[in-house]
N, C-alpha and C positions, 0 to 999 in steps of 0.2 A: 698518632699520624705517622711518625719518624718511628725510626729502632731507640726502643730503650736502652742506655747503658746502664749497667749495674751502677749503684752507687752515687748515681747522675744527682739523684734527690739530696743528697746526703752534701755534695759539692753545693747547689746552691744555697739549702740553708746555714754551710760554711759562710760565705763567701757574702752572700745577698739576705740576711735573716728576713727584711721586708718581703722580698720576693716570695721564698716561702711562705708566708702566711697569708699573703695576697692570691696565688696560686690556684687558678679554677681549671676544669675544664680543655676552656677555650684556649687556652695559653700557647703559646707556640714556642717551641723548645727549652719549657719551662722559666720563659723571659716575659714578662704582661706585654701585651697588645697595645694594651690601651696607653698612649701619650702621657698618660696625666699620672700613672700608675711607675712609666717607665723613669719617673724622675724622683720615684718616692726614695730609691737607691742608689740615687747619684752622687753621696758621697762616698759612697765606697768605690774603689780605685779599679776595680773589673779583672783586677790580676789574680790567676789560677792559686790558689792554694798546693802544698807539694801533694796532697792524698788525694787528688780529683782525678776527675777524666783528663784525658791528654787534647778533651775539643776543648776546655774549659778557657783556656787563653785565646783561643779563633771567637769563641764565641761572646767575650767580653770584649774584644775588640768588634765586635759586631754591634754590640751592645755600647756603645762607645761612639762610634758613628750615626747609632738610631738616635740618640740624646742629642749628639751633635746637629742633625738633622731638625728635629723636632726644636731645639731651642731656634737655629736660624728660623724656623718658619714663625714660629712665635715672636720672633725681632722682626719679624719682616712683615708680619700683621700688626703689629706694636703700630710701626712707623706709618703702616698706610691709616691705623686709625687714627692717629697722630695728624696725619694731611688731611684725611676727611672733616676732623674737627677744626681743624682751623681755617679748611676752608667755607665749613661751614657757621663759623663766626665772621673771619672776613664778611661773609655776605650780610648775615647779622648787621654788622657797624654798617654797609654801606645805607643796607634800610633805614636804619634807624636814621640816617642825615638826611634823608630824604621824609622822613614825618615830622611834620610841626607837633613839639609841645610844650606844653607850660609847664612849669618851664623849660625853658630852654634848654636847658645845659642836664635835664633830666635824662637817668638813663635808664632805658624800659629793660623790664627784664625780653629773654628770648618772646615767652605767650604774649606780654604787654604788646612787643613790636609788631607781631602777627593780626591778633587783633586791629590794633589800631591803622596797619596795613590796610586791613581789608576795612576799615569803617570810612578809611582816610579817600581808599579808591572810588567808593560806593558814595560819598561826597563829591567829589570831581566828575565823579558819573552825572549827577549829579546838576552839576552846576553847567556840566556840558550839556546836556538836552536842556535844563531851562535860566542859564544865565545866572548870574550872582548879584542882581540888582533887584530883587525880591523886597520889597520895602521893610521888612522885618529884618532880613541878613539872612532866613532862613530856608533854602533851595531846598532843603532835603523835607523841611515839612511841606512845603507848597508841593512836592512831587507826591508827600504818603499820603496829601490831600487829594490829589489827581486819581491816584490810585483807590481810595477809597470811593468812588463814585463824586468827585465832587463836594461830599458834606464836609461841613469844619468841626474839626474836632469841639465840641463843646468843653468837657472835663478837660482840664488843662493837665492834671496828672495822669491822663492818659495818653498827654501827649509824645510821642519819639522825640527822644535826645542825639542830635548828633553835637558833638565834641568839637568838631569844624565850625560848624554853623552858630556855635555860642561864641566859639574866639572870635568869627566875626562880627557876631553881634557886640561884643566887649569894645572891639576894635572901634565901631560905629558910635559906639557911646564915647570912648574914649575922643574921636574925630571931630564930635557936637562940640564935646566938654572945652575943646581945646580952640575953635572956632567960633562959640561963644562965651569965651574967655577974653578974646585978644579982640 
């Protein structure tokens, strides 16, 4: 693309041996393009050798600023994934104070919270169209009753689990246990 200098080839695999060997085509004044390639040489110091071309010094300070460049950006995507991750745990912890489980002080992983997010909602849901005084505790069957047309599940192992609707049921047992105790 550029004017060849004599000898050009011969300065960088002085100077850059990686460079050389890396060396296609594409290359643009015999320095890699590509970011990832331009760092495979980054310990070498970019300083002309005495037998080279007289660009060999412009062009490693050139080389020298592209590294400098490329590393900022790379700290600077670092740090924004850095934010997105934490903020997207922040949000995580807040969820998770806001789901009942048992126990208590359990910590769901990130899926756990998601899940039980949306089982937790679809309960409330729930309990919002038909109340939580269901004589059993259980809203979310009395609803997948409704939805079925009506019929009662006969099989009881076919019947849907909601995770809500047992704590309450536990709770009600607990509530009897404790009121026909005293």
């Amino acid at each position: 693309m550029g004017s060849h200098h004599p000898g050009h080839g011969a300065c960088i695999a002085a100077t850059h041996p990686t460079a050389a060997m890396k060396s296609t085509g594409s290359d643009k004044g015999g320095f890699p393009s590509d970011p990832d390639e331009l760092d495979s040489g980054s310990e070498s110091s970019g300083k002309s050798t005495g037998g080279c071309s007289p660009h060999g010094g412009a062009k490693g300070k050139q080389r020298s600023r592209r590294l400098a460049t490329v590393s900022k950006q790379r700290q600077a995507a670092n740090a924004r994934e850095r934010d997105r991750t934490h903020s997207v745990n922040t949000a995580f912890t807040a969820l998770r104070t806001l789901i009942p489980t048992e126990p208590a002080d359990r910590k769901l992983s990130k899926i756990e919270t998601l899940r039980l997010a949306s089982s937790y909602i679809s309960h409330l849901a729930n309990v919002l169209l038909l109340g939580e005084d269901s004589p059993d505790g259980q809203p979310c069957l009395k609803y997948h009753t409704i939805l079925q047309g009506g019929t009662h599940i006969t099989n009881p192992t076919l019947r849907p689990i909601c995770t809500f609707c047992l704590s309450n049921q536990r709770k009600m047992v607990r509530d009897v246990e404790k009121h026909s105790s005293v």
